[in-house]
N, C-alpha and C positions, 0 to 999 in steps of 0.2 A: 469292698471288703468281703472275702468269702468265708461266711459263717459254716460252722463246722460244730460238730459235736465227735468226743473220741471216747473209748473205752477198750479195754484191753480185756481176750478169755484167760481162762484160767491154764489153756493149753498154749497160750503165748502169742494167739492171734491177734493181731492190732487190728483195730475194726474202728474207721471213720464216716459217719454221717454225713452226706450235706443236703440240707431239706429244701428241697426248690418246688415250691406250690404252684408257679406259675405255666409247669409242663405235665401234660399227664402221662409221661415218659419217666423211665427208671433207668439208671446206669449203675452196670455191676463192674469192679475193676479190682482182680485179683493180683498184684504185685509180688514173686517169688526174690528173695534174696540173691541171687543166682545167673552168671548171666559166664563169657566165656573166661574170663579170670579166676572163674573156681572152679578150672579144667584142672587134671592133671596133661603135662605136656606131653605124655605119650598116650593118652585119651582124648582126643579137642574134637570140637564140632559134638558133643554130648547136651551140652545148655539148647541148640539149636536143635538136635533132633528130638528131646522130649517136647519143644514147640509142636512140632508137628503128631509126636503120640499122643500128648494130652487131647488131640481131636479122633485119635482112635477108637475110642468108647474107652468104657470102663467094665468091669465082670459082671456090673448089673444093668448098663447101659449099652448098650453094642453101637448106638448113631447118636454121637453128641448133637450133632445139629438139628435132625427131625422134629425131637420133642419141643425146641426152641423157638422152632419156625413154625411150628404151631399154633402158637401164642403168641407169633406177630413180632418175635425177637429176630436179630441177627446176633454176630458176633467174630469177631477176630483174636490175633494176636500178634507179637512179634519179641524177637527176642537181639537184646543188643551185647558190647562187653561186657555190662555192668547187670544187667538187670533181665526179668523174664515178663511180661503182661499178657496178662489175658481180660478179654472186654468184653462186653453184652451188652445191648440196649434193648427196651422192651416196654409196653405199656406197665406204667406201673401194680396194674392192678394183677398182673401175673407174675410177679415180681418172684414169688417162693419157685417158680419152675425153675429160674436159670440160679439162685442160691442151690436147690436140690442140686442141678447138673453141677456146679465147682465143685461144693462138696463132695460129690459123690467120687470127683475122678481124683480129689486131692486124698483119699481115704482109699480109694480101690481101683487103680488104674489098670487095665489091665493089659498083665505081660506076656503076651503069649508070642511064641517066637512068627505067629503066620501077622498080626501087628507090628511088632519089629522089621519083618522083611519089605512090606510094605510100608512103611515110611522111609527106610534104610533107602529103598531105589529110590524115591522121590527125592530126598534130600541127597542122593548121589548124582539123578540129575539135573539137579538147581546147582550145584557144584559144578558140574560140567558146563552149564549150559552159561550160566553167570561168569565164572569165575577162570575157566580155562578158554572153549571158544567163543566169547565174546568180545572184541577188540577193548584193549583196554582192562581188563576184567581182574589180570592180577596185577594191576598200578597198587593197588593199598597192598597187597599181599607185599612187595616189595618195599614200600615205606612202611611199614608195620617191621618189618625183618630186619631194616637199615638200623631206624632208630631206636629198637628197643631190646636190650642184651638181656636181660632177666627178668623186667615184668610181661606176663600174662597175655597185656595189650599186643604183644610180639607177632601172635597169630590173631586170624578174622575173624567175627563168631561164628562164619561155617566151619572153620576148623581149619586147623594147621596144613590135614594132609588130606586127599579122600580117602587113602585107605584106614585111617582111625573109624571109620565110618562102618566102610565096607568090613571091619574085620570085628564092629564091637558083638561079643556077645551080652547072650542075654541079664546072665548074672550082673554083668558089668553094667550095665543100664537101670536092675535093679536095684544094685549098689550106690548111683548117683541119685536116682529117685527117691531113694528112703535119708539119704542125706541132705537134701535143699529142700525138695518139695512136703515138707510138713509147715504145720501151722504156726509155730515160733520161726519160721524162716518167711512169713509170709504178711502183705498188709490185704487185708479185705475194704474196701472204701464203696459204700451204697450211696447214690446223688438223685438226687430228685421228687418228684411227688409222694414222699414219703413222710415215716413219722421215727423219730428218735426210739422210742420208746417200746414201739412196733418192733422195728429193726434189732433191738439187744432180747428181744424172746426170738426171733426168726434166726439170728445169729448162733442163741445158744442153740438151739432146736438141732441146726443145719450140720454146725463147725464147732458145736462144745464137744464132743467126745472123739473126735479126733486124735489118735494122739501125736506127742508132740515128737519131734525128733529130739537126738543128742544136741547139747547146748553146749557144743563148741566150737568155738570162731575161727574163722580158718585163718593161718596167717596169708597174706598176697604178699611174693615175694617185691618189695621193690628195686625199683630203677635206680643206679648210682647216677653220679649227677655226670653229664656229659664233660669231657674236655678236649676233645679232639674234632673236628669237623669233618662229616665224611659223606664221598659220592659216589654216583656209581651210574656209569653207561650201559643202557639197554634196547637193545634194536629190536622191532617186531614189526609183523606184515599190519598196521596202522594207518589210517590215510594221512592225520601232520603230528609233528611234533610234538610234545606235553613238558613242560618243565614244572617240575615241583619239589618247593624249598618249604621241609619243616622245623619247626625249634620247637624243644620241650619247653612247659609251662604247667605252671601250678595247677591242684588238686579243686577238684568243684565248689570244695569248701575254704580254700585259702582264699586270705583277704583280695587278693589281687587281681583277683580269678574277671573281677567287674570291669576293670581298668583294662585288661588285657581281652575281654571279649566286646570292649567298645574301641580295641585299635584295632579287630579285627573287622568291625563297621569302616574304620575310618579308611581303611586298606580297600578294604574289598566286598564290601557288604552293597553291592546293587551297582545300577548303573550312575548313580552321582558319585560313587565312591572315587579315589584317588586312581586307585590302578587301572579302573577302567575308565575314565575320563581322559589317562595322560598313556596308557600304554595298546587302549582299543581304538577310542576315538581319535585320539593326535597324532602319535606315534603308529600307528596302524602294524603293531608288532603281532601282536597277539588278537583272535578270534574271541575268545572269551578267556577271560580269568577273575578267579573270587578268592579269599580272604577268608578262612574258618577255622572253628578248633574242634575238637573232637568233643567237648562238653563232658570229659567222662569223671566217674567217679575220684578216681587216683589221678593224680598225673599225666597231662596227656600230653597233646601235641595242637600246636597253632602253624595252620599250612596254608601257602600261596599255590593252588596251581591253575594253570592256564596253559590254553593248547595254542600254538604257533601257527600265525599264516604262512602257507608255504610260501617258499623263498627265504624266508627270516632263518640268520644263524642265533641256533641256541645260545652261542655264545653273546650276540647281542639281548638277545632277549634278559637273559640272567643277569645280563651288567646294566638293562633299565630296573631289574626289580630290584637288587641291590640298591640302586640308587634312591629308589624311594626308601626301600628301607634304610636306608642312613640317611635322610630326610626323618622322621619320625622320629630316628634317634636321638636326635642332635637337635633340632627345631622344633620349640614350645607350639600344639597347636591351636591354633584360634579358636577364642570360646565361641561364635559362630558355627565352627564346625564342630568344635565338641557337642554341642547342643543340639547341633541336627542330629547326631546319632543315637542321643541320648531318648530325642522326641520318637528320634523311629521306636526304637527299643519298647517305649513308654505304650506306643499303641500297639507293637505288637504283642506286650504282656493283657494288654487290654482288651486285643480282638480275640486273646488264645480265652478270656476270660466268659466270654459270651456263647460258647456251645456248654451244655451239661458235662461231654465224656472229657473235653480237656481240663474243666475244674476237678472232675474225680481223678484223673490221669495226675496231674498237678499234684493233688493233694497225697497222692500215692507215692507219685516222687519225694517230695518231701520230707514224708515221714519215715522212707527209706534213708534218706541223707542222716535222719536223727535230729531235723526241726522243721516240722511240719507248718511252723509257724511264717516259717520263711514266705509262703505263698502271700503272705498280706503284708512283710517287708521289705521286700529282695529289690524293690523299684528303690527304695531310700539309698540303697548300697552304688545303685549304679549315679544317683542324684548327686551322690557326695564326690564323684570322682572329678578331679581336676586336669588342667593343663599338665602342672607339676607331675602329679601322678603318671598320664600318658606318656611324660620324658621319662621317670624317671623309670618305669617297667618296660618301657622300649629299650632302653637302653641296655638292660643286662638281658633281657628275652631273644633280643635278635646279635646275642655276641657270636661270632666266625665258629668260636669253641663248640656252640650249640647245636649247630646249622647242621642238618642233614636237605643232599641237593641228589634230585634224582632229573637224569636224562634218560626220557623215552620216546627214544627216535625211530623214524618210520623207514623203513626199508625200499619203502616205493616212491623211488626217486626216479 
């Protein structure tokens, strides 16, 4: 059970406690509203580059990191569709230096266009470097574009295009920054050798006057529901093959979301799983393939892909994956094997439990989803899922109507 304490400022900052006396370590975990679905689509790749400005100083700080490492802290971040984090860990007992640094850059970051140009190149060549010549690099860029006609999810959170990048100004960045990144968009979560009580005068101290941004929700266009099936052939200089089959599936917070991220265990989650026991080991089709979903906010996507031994035609390949997947369908599975997955599941929520930054991480998630509480129930949801259940979400998740199938075939034959 992870004990937590919550309280909300008056400028709309959610701020969670969790007091861990048994480390004399502190973790800070500022969680922004914000991630690449509250792009505009002829603006993307903006959630991602204030990642990388929020470490350009601020107008009263110029080196976020110097004064932190000072005092014995580090600190990262990363930014996904959904969401924006930024982290710290640090001896607790200097705990107000890295609250000073959040605060200071979520109040006064600064914009100056010689900061802008310098992140602008870095994150133009992580774009390049990742995402164009890196074999394989726009595989999601193309299943991102397949399967989704109107939500957000469509593009990567580097961004749709590099030139959205290369051409933002600076107004335009100022404009995204004074819309997401205030304190009503934001959850603050402190974990460790700390004290409740401490932490709400250090909080108001830090992050009460702040103020808040505009309090309006943006709407996310959603996704219609698929009913056609669609694919699509792509050759590139690759060493083999990659076939990858996605189907949309429910939002992080529908009921089903458990039952369907424990068929994605049952598929493809490790070397015991189905697809690699019967299409790696037996079948000796495929080199590697796994079974995942995107875990996102809204609506996402549950994906098979796996790269081809050469020799193997893709069209074999695709008609053994098919075939499990209508195995799944149609065929109740064993609570034996329900239960393996469930047990995995269990320790993994269990080992994610035993570091400090992933209980504050956790507890940030969740209170973004809008139930923070989830963190001490969410194993009962996945307890209660059934045989019945597995059939009965297989069966409408993997229909032909849903399927997006992508061939990415190697050139070098």
């Amino acid at each position: 059970m992870i004990q937590f304490n919550r309280f909300i400022l008056d400028n709309g900052l959610r701020v969670l406690v969790h007091e861990d006396d048994t480390s004399p370590m502190a973790v800070i975990n500022v969680m922004y509203n914000v991630g690449a679905r509250n792009e505009n689509e002829a603006h993307t790749g903006f959630a991602h580059l204030f990642e990388h400005l929020m470490f350009g100083g601020s107008s009263n700080i110029p080196d976020f990191d110097e004064p932190l490492q000072r005092v014995g802290g580090e600190n990262n971040a990363y930014t996904t569709n959904d969401l924006t984090n930024y982290y710290e860990q640090l001896p607790a007992a200097n705990l107000e230096t890295a609250l000073w640094l959040e605060s200071d850059r979520m109040l006064s970051l600064d914009f100056s266009q010689k900061s802008l140009d310098v992140q602008r190149k870095v994150v133009c060549e992580e774009f390049k470097e990742h995402y164009i010549n890196k074999p394989y690099g726009d595989l999601w860029k193309i299943i991102r574009e397949q399967a989704y006609t109107t939500h957000p999810y469509k593009w990567m959170t580097i961004g749709k295009e590099l030139s959205h990048i290369e051409n933002a100004t600076l107004d335009e960045v100022k404009s995204f920054f004074y819309e997401h990144y205030r304190p009503n968009n934001a959850i603050l979560v402190i974990a460790g050798n700390v004290n409740t009580a401490e932490i709400k005068v250090l909080a108001e101290k830090w992050f009460g006057d702040i103020p808040a941004g505009k309090d309006q929700p943006q709407e996310i266009p959603q996704e219609p529901k698929q009913t056609t099936a669609k694919r699509i052939t792509i050759t590139k200089d690759v060493p083999v093959d990659v076939l990858v089959k996605s189907w949309h599936m429910g939002a992080r917070l529908d009921p089903d979301y458990y039952t369907t991220d424990l068929i994605s265990d049952i598929l493809g989650g490790g070397a015991s799983s189905r697809l690699h026991q019967r299409l790696v080991k037996e079948a000796k089709l495929f080199s590697s393939i796994d079974c995942f979903h995107t875990g996102s906010i809204d609506a996402g996507l549950l994906s098979i892909e796996g790269k081809l031994v050469k020799g193997v035609s893709i069209e074999d390949a695709e008609s053994a994956v098919d075939k499990e997947v209508q195995q799944i369908m149609t065929e109740k599975v064993a609570e034996k094997e329900l239960e393996k997955v469930k047990n995995k599941t269990e320790s993994m929520m269990a080992f994610e439990d035993l570091t400090l930054m992933s209980r504050a991480t956790n507890l940030a998630f969740y209170e973004l989803l809008g139930n923070v509480n989830l963190i001490n129930t969410e194993l009962e949801f996945y307890q209660k899922v059934t045989p019945d259940d597995i059939l009965r979400v297989a069966s409408a998740l993997f229909q032909t109507s849903n399927s997006n199938t992508v061939h990415y075939l190697s050139s070098q034959k």
